[in-house]
Backbone bond lengths (Angstrom), bond angles and torsions (degrees), N, CA, C in turn:
res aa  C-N    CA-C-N  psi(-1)  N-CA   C-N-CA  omega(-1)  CA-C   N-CA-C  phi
1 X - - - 1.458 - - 1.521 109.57 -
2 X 1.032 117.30 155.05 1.472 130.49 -159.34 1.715 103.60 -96.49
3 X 1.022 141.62 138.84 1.636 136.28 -170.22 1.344 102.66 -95.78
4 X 1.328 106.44 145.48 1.789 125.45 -179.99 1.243 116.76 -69.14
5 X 1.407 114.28 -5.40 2.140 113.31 175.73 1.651 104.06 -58.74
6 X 1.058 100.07 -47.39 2.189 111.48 -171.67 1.426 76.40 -60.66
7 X 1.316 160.56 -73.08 1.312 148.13 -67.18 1.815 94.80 -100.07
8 X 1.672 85.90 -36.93 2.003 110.71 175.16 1.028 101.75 -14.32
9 X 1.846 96.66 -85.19 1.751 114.00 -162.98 1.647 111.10 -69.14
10 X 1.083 128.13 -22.68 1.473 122.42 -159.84 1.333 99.04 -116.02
11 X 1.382 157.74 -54.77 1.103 167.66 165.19 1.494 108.60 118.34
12 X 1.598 115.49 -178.16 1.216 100.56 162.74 1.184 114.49 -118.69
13 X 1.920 107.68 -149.35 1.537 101.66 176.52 1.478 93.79 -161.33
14 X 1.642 110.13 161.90 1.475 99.34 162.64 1.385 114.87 -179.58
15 X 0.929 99.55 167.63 1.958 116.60 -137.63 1.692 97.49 -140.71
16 X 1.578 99.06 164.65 1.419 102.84 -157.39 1.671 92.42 -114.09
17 X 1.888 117.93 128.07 1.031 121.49 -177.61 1.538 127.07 -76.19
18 X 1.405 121.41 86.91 1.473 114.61 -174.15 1.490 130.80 -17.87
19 X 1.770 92.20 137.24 1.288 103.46 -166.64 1.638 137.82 54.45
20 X 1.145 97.22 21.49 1.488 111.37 174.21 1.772 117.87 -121.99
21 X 1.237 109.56 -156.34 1.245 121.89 166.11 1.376 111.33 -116.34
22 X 1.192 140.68 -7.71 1.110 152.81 -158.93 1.682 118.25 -79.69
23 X 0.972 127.46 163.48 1.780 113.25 156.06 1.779 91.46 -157.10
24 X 1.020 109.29 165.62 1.524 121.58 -163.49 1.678 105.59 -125.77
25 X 1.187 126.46 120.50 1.555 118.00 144.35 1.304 132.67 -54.04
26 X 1.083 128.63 135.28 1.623 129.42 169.93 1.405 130.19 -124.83
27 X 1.117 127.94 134.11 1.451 119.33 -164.66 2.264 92.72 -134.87
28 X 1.203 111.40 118.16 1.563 128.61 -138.09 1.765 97.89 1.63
29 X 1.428 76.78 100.41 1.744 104.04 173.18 1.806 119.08 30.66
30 X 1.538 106.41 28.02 1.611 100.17 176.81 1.730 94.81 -123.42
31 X 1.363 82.61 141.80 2.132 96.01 -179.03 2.187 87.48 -48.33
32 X 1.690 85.81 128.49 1.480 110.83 149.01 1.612 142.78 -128.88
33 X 1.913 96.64 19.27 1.037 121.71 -161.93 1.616 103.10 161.98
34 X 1.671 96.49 162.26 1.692 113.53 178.94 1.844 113.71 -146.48
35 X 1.042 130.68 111.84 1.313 116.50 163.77 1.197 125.52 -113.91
36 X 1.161 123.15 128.81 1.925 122.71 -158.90 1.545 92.73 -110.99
37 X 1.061 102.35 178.44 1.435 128.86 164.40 1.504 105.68 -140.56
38 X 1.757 124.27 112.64 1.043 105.65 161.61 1.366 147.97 -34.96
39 X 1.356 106.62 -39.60 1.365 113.02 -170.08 1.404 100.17 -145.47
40 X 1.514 140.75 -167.47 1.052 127.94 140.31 1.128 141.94 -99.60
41 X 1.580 114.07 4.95 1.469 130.42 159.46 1.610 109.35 -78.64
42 X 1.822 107.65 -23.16 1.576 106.00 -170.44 1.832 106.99 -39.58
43 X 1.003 107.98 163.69 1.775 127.64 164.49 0.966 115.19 -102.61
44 X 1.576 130.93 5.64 1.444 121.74 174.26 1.293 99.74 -149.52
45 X 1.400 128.64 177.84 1.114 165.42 -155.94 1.412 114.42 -133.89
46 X 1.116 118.29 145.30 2.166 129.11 -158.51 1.788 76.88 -138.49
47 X 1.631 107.63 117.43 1.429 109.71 155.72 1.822 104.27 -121.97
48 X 1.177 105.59 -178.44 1.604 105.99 -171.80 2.256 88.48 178.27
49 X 1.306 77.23 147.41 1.856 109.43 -171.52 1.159 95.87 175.09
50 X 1.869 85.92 145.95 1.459 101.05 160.04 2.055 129.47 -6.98
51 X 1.377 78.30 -49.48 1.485 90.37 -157.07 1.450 105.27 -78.69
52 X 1.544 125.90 -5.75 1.697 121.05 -177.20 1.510 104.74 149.95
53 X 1.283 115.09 171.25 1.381 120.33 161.29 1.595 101.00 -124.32
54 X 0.945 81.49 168.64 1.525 118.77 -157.98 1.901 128.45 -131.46
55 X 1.013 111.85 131.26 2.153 102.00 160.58 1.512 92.28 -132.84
56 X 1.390 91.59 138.67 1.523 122.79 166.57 2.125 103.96 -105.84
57 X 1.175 82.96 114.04 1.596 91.27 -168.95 1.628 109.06 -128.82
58 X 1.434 123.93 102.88 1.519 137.94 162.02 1.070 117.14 -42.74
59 X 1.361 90.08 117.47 2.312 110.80 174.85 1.466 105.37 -110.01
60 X 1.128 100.97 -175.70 1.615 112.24 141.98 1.980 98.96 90.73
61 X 0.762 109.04 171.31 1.741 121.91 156.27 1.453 113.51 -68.65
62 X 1.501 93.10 120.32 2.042 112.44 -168.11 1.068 98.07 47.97
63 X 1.324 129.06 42.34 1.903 126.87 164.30 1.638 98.88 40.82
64 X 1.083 119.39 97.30 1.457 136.15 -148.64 2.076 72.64 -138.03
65 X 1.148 110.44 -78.55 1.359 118.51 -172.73 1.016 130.22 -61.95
66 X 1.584 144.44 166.08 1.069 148.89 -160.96 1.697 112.15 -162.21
67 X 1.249 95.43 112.06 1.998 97.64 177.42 1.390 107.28 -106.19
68 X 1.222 124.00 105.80 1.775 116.59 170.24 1.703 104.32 -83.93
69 X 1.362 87.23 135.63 1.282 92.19 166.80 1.827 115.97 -128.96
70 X 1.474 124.33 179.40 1.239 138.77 176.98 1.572 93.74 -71.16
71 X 1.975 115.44 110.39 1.510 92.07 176.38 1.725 114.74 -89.30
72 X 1.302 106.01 27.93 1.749 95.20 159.74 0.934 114.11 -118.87
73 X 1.884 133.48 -6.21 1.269 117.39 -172.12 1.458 104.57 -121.06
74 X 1.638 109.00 -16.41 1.546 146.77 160.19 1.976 87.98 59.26
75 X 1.723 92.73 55.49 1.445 106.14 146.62 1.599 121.87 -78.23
76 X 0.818 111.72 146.20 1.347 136.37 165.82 2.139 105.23 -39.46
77 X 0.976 151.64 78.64 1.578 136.83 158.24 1.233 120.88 -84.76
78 X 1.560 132.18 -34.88 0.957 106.65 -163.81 1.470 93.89 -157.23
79 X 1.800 133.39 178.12 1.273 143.29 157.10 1.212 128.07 -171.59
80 X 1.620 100.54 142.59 1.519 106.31 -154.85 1.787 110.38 -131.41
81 X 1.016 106.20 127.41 1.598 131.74 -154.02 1.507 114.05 -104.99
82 X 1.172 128.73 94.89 1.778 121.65 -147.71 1.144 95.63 -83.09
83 X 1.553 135.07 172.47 1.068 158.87 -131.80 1.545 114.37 -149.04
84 X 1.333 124.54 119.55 1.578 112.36 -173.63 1.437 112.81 -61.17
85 X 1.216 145.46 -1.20 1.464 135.55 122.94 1.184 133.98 -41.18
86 X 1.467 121.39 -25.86 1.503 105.95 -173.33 1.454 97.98 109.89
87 X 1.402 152.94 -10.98 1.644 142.30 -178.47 1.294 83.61 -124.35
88 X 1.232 120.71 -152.72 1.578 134.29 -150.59 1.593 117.77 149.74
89 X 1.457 108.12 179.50 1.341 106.31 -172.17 1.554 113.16 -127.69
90 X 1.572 113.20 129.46 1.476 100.66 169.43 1.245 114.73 -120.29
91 X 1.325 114.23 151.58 1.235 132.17 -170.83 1.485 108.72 -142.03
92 X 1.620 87.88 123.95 1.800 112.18 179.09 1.294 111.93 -73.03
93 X 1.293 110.84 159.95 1.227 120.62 -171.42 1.749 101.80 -51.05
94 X 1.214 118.80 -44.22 1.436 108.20 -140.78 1.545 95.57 -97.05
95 X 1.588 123.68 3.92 1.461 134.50 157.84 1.231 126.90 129.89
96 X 1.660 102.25 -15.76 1.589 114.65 160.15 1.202 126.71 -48.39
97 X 1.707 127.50 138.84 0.948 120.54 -155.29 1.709 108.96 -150.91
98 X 1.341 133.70 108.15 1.102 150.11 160.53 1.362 119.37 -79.69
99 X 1.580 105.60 149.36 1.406 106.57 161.91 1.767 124.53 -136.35
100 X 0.936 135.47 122.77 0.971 168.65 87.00 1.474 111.88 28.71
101 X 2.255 106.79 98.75 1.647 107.50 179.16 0.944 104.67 -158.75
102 X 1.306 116.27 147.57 1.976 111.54 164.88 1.415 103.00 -98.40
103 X 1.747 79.73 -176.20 1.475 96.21 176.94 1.817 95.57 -145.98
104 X 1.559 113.03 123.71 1.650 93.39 166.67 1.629 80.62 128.08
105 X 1.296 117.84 173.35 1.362 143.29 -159.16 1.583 91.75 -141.42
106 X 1.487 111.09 -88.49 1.288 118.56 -167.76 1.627 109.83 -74.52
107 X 1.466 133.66 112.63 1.209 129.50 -170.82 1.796 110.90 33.91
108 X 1.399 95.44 93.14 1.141 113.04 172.53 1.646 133.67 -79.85
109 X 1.032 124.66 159.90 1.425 115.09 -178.22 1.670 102.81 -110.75
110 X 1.659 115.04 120.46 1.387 105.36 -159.33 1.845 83.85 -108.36
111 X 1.510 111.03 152.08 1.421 115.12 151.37 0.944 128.75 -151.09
112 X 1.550 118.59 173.26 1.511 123.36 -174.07 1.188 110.63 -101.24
113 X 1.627 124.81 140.43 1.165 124.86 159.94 2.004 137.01 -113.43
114 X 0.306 125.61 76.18 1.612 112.17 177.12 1.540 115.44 13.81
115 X 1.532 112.33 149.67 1.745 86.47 165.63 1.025 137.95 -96.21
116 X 1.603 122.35 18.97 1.456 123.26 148.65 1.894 108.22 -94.85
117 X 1.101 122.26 47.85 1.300 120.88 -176.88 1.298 122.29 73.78
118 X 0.941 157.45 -66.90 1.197 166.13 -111.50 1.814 96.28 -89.41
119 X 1.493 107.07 125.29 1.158 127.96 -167.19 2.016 117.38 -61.27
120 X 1.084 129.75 135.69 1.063 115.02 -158.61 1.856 92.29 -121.01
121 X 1.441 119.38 -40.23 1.120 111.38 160.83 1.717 105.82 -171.99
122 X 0.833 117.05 -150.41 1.973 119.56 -151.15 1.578 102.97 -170.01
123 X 1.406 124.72 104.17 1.080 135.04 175.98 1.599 117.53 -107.25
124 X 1.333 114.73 102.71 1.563 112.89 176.35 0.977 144.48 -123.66
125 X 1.423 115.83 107.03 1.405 153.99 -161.22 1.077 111.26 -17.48
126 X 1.692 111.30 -66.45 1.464 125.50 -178.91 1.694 113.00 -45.22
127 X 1.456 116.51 -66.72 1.235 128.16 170.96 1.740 115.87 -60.54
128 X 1.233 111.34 -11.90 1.549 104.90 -168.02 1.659 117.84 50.23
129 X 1.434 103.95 60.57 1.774 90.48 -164.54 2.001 82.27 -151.28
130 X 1.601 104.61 157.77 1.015 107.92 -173.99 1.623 104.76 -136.40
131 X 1.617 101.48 127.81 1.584 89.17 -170.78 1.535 99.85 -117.14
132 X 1.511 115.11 119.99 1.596 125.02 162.73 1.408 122.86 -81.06
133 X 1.651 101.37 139.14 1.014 114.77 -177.01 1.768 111.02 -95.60
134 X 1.468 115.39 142.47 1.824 99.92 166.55 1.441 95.87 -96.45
135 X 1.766 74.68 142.32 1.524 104.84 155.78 1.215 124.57 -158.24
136 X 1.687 124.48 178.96 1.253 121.64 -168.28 1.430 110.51 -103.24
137 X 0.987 111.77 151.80 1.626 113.18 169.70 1.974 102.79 94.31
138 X 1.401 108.98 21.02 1.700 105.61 166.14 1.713 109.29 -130.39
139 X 0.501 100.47 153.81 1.521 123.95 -177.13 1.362 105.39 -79.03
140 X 1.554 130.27 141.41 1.755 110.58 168.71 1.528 125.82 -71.80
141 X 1.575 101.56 -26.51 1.559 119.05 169.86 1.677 103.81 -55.64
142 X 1.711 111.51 -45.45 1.816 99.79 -178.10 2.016 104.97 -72.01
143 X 0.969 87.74 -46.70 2.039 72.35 -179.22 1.161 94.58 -66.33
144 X 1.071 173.09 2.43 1.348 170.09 -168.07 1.937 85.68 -82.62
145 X 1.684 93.99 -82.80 1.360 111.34 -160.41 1.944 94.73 -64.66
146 X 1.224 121.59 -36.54 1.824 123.58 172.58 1.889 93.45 -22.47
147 X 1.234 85.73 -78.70 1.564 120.57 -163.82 1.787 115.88 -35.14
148 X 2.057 98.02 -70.64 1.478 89.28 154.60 1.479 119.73 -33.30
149 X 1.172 109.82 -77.09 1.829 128.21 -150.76 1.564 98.90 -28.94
150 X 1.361 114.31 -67.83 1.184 146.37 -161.66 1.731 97.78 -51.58
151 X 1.468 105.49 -65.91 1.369 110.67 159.58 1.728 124.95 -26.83
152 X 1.428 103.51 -63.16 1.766 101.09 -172.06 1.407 101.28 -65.17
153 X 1.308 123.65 -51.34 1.356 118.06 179.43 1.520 124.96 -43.53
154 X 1.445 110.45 -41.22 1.697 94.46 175.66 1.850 109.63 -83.13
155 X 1.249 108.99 5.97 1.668 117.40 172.97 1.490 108.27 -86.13
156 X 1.438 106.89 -50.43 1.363 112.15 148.99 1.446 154.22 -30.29
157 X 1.382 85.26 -63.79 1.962 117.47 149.53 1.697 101.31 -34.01
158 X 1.623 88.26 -93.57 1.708 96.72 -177.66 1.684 128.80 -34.46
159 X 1.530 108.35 -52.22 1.526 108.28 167.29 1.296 105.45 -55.31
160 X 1.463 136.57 -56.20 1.715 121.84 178.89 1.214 127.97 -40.34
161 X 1.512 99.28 -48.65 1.608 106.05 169.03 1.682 118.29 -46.36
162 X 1.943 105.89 -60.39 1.244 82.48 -157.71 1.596 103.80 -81.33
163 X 0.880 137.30 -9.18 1.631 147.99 156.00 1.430 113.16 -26.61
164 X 1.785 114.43 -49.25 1.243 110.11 171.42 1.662 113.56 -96.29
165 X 1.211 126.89 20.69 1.633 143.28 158.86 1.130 95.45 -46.28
């Protein structure tokens, strides 16, 4: 897999791998990431990059919540608490704290922010393309996992939607 530092200048993109549950990141057309869904009843999400794997696993009332954990040592990293808008906030274990919002109805443009604002990256739906921002004070392993998260959630999003169709 290809590492998320290039990912800065070029962005990525990503598309859903036939006949699976799966969809893939790409950064100029080479895997830079994977997020599965075991099943399609599963409650969570299987991501993997360079930078780690991961489960994104639904808590809370109407799975409102979200606990990521380490999926090999299935520590505790991070959790994210939705927002009666629709974005929400996650917060890493060690107290850092992003938030998580769209903007838009029809294919929305969702992003992350820092918690003094400052943009962390911009994922858009329509285009399927994800644009990162640099900054100081993240780790490449946390935009790594930013990036997923942000990702399952508007997959998430969308399955809720058409679920309640």
């Amino acid at each position: 897999m290809v590492p998320f530092t290039s990912a800065v200048r070029h962005g990525l993109t990503w598309s859903k791998v036939p006949h699976t549950h799966d969809y893939e990141l790409k950064l100029n057309h080479e895997t830079a990431g994977v997020l599965a869904r075991p099943s399609c009843w599963s409650p969570r999400f299987l991501a993997e990059t360079p930078g780690g794997r991961w489960a994104f696993r639904r808590q809370g009332f109407l799975g409102t919540g979200v606990e990521i954990t380490d999926a090999n040592s299935e520590q505790t990293i991070a959790s994210f608490q939705s927002s009666s808008c629709g974005g929400g906030t996650l917060i890493f274990a060690d107290g850092q704290t992003f938030h998580l919002k769209y903007k838009g109805w029809w294919r929305p443009v969702w992003s992350v922010t820092t918690d003094d604002g400052r943009p962390m990256l911009h994922l858009h739906t329509r285009d399927k393309t994800v644009e990162l921002q640099v900054s100081a004070g993240i780790s490449p392993i946390q935009l790594c996992l930013l990036v997923m998260f942000a990702w399952s959630r508007e997959l998430q999003a969308d399955e809720d939607a058409t679920a309640a169709a």
